[in-house]
NUFIBA-634138 format. One record per residue: residue in three letters; x, y, z of N, C-alpha, C in turn. Coordinates in nm, 2 decimals, m for minus. Layout:
# NUFIBA-634138
r, n_xx, n_yy, n_zz, ca_xx, ca_yy, ca_zz, c_xx, c_yy, c_zz
ALA, X, Y, Z, X, Y, Z, X, Y, Z
...
//
This chain:
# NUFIBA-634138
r, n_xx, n_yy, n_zz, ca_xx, ca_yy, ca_zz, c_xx, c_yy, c_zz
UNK, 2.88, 4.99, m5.05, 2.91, 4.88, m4.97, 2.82, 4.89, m4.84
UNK, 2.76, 4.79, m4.80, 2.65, 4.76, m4.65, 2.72, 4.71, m4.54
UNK, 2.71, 4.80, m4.47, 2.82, 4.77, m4.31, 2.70, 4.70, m4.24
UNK, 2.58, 4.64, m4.25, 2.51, 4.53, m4.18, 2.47, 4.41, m4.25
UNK, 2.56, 4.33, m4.22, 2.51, 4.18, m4.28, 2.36, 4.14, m4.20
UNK, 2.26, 4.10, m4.25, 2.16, 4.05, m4.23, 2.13, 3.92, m4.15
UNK, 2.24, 3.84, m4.18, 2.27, 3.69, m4.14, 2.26, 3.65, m3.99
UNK, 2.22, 3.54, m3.92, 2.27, 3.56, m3.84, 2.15, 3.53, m3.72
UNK, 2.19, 3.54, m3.56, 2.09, 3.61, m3.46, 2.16, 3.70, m3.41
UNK, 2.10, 3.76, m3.36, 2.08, 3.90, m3.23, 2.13, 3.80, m3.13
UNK, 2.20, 3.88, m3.04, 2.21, 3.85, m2.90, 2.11, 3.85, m2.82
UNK, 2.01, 3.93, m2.83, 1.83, 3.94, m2.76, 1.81, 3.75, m2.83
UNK, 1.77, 3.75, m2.94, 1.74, 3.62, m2.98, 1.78, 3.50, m2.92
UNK, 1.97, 3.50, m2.93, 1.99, 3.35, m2.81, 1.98, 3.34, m2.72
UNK, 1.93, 3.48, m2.61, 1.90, 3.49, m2.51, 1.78, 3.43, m2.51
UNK, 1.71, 3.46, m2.56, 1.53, 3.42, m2.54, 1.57, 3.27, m2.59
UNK, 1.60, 3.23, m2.66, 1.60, 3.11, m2.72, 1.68, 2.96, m2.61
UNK, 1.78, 3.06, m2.54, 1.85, 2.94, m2.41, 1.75, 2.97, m2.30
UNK, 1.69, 3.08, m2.27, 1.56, 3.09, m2.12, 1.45, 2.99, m2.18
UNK, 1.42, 2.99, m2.27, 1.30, 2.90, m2.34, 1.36, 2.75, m2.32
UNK, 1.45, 2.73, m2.39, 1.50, 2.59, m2.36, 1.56, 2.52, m2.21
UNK, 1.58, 2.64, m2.13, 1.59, 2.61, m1.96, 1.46, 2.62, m1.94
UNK, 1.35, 2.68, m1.95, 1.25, 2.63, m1.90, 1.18, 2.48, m1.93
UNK, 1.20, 2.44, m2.09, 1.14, 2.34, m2.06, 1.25, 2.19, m2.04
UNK, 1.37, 2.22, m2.00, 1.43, 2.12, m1.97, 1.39, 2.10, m1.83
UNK, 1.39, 2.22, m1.74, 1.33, 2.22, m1.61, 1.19, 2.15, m1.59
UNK, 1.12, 2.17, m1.66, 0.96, 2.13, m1.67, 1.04, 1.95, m1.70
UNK, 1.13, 1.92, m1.79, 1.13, 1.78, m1.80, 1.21, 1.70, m1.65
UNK, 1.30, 1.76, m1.60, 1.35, 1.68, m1.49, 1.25, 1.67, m1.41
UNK, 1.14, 1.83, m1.36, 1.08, 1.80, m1.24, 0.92, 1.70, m1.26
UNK, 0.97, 1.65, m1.38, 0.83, 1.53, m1.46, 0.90, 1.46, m1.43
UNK, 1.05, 1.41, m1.44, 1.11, 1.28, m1.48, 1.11, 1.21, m1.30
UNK, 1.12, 1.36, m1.20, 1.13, 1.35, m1.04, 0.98, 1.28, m1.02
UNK, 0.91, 1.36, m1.04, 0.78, 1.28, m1.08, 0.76, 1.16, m1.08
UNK, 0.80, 1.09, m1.18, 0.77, 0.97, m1.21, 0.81, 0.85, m1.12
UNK, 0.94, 0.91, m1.14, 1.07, 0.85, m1.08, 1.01, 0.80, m0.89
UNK, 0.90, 0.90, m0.82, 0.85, 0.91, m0.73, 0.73, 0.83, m0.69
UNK, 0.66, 0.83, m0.78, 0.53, 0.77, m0.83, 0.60, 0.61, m0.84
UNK, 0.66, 0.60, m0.95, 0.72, 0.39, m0.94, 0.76, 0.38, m0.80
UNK, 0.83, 0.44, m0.71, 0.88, 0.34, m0.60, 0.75, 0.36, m0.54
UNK, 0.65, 0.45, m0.52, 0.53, 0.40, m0.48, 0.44, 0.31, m0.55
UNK, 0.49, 0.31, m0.63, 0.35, 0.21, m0.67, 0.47, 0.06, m0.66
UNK, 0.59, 0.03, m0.64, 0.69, m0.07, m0.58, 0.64, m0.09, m0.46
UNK, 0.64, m0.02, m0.36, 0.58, m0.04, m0.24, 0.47, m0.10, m0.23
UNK, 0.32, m0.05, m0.29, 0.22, m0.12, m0.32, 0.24, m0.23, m0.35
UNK, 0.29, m0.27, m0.42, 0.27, m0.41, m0.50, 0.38, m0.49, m0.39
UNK, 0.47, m0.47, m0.32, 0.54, m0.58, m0.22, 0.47, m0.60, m0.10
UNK, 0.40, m0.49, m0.08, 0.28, m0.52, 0.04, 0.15, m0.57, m0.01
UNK, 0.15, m0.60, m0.10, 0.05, m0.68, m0.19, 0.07, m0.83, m0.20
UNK, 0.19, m0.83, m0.24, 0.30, m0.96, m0.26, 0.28, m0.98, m0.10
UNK, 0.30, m0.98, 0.00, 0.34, m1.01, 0.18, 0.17, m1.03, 0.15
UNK, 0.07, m0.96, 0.12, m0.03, m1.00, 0.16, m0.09, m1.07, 0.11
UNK, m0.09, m1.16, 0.00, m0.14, m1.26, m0.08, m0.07, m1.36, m0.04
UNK, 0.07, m1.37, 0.01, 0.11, m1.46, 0.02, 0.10, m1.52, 0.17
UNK, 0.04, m1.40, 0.30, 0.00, m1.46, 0.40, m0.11, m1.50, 0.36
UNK, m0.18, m1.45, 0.31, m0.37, m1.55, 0.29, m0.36, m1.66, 0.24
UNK, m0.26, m1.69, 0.15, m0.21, m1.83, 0.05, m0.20, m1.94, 0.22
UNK, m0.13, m1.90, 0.27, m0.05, m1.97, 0.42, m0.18, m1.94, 0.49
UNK, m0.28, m1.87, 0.53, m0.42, m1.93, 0.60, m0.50, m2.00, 0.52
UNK, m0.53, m1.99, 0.42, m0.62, m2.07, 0.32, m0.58, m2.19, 0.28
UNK, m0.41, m2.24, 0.37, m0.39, m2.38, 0.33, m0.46, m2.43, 0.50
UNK, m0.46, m2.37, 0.60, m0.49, m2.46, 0.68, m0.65, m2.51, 0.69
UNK, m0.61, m2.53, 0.78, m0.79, m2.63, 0.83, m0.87, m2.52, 0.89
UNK, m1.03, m2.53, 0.86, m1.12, m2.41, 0.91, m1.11, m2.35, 1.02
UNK, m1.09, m2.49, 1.15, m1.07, m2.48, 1.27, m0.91, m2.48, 1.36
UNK, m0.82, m2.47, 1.27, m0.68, m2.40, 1.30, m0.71, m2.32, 1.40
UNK, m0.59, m2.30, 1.50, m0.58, m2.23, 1.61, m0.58, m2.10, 1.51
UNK, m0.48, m2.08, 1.44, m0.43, m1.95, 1.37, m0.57, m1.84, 1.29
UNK, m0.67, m1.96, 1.27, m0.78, m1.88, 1.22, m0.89, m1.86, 1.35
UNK, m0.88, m1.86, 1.51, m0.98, m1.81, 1.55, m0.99, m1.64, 1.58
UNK, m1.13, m1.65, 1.60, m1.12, m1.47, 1.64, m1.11, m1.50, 1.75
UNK, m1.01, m1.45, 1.81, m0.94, m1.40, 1.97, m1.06, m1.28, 1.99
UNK, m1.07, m1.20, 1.90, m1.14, m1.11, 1.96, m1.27, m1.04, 1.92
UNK, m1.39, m1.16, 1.95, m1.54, m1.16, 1.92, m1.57, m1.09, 1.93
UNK, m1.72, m1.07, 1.81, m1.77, m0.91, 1.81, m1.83, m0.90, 1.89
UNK, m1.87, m0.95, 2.03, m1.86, m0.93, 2.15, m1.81, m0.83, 2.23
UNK, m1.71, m0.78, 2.23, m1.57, m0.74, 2.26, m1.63, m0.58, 2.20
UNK, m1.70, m0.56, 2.31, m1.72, m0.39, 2.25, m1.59, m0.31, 2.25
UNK, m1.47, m0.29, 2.33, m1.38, m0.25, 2.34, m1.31, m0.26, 2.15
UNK, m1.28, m0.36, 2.09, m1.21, m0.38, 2.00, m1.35, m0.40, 1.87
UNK, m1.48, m0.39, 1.90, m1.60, m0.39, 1.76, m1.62, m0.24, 1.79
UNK, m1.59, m0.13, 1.86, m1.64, 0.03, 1.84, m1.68, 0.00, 1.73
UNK, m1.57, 0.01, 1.61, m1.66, 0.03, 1.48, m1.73, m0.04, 1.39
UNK, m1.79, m0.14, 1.46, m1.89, m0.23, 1.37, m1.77, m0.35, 1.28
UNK, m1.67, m0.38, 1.28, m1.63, m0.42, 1.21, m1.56, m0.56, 1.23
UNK, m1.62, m0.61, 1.35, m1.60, m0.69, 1.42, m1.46, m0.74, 1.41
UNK, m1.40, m0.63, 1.49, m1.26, m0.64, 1.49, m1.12, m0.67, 1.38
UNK, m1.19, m0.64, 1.27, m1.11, m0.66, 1.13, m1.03, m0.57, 1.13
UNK, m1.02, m0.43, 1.18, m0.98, m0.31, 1.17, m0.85, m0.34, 1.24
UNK, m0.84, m0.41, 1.35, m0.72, m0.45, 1.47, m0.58, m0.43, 1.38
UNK, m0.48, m0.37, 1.40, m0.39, m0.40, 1.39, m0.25, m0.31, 1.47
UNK, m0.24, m0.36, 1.56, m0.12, m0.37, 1.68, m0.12, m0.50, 1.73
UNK, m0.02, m0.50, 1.80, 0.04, m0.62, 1.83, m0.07, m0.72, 1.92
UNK, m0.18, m0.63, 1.99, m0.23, m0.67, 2.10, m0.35, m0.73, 2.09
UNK, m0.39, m0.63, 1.96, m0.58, m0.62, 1.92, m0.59, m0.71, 1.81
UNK, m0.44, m0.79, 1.69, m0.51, m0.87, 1.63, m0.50, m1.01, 1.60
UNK, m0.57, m1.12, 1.58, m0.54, m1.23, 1.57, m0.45, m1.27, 1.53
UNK, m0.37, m1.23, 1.44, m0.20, m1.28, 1.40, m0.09, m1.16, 1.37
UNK, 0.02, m1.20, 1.31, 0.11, m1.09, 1.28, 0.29, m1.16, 1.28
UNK, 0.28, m1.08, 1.18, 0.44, m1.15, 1.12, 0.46, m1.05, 1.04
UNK, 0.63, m1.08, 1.05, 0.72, m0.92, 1.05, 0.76, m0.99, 0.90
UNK, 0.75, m0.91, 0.74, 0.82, m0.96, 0.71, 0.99, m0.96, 0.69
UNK, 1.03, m1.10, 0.61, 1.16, m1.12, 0.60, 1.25, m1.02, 0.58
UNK, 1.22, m0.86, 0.50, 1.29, m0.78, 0.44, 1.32, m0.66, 0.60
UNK, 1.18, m0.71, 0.68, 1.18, m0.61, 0.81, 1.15, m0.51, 0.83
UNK, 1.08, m0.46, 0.65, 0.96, m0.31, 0.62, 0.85, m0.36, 0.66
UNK, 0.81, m0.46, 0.64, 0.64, m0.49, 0.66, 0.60, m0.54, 0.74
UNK, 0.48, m0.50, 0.85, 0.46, m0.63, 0.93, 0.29, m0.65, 0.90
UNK, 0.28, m0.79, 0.87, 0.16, m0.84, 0.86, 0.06, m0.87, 0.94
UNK, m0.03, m0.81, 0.96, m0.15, m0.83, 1.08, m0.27, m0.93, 1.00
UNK, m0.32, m1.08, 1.04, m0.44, m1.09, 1.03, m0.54, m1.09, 1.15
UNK, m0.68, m1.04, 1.07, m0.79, m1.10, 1.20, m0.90, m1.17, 1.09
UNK, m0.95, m1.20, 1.25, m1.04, m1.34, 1.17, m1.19, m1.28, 1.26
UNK, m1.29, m1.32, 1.18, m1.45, m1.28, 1.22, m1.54, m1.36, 1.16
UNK, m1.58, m1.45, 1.26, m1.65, m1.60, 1.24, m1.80, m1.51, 1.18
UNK, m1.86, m1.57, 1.11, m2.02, m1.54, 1.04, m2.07, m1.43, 1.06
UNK, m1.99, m1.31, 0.99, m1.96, m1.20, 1.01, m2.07, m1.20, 0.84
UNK, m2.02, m1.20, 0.74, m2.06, m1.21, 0.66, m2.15, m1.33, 0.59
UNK, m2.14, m1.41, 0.60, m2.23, m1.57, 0.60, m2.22, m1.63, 0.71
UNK, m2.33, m1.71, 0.74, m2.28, m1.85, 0.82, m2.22, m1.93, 0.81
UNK, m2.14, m2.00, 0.86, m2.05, m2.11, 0.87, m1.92, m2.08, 0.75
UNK, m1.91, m1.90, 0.78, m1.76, m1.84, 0.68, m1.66, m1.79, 0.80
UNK, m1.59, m1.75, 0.74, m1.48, m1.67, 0.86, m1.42, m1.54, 0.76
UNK, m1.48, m1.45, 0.78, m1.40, m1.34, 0.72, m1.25, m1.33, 0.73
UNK, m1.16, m1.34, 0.66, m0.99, m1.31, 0.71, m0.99, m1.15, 0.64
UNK, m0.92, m1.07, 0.67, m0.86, m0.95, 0.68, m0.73, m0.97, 0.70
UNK, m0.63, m0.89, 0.61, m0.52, m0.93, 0.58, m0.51, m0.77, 0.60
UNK, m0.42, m0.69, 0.67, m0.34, m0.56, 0.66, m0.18, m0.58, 0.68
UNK, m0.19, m0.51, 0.55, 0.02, m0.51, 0.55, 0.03, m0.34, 0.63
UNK, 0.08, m0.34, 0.67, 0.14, m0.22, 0.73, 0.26, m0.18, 0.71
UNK, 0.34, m0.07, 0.67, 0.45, 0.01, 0.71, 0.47, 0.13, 0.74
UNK, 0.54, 0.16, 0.83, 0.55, 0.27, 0.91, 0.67, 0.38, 0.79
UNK, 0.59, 0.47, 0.77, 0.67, 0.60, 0.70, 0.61, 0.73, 0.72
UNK, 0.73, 0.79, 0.78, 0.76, 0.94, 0.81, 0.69, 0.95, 0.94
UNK, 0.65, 0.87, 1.02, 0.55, 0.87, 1.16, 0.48, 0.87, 1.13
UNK, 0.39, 0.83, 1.03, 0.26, 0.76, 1.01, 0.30, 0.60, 0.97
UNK, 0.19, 0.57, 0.92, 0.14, 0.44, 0.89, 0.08, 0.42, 0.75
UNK, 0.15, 0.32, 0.65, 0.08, 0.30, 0.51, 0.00, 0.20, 0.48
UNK, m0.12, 0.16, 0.49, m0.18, 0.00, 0.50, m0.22, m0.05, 0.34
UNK, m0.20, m0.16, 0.35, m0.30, m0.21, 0.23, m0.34, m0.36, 0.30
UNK, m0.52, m0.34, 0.22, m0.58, m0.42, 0.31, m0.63, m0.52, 0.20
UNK, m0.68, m0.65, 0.25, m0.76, m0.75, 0.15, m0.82, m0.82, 0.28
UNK, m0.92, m0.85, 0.19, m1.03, m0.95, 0.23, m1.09, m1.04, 0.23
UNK, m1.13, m1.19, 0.25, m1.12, m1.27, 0.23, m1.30, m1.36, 0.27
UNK, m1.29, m1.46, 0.23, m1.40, m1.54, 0.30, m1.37, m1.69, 0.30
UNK, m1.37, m1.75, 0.39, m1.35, m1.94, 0.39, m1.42, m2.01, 0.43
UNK, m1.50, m2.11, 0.34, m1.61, m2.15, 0.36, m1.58, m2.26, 0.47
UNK, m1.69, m2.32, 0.58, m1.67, m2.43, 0.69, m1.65, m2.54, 0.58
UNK, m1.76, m2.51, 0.47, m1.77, m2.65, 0.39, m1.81, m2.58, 0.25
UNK, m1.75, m2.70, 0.17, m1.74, m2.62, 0.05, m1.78, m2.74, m0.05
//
């Protein structure tokens, strides 16, 4: 008679076999954290996307010479063109041609406007959505051109 049945696992065995399977469950939550992190940003992008197409929709219905489309602040204006960008870059309350908070109260929309910056008789619009996270700042920007005559 055989006093070892053969059958079976070791206790070494389930051991290795439940550390192997805690590691790759671990490996799966901190991918699922992952993800999970990545969609609300890329959610964020696309609502400041959304606020921003839908201000340019609301400039591109007005008239060329709307108050709302002038540059307040000509590339003239060495103070606010430092960087060549004839003031597109503006966005605080002070430096840019428009700005609206949106409805939800995360986003505030800055446009500027730069007369034949790019063609003659165009207006460049610049659209920056902004929101403020962790004491910085998150931007997404678009850009635009509106013909005098078309």
């Amino acid at each position: 008679m055989r006093l070892r049945d053969t059958s079976g696992f070791t206790l070494i065995e389930v051991l290795i076999a439940i550390v192997v399977f805690g590691v790759g469950i671990l490996s799966l939550v901190s991918m699922q954290v992952a993800g999970i992190k990545g969609n609300a940003k890329a959610e964020r992008i696309t609502v400041a996307s959304d606020w921003g197409s839908d201000q340019i929709e609301q400039l591109f219905s007005l008239e060329y010479d709307d108050p709302d489309l002038v540059d307040d602040n000509s590339i003239t204006n060495t103070a606010i063109n430092a960087d060549s960008t004839a003031g597109l870059n503006s966005f605080t309350d002070t430096t840019a041609d428009g700005k609206r908070v949106s409805p939800d109260g995360y986003f505030t929309i800055y446009w500027n406007v730069a007369e034949n910056v790019a063609l003659p008789n165009t207006k460049t619009i610049r659209v920056l959505v902004v929101r403020a996270v962790n004491g910085g700042t998150r931007t997404v920007t678009m850009n635009y051109l509106k013909a005098k005559y078309l």
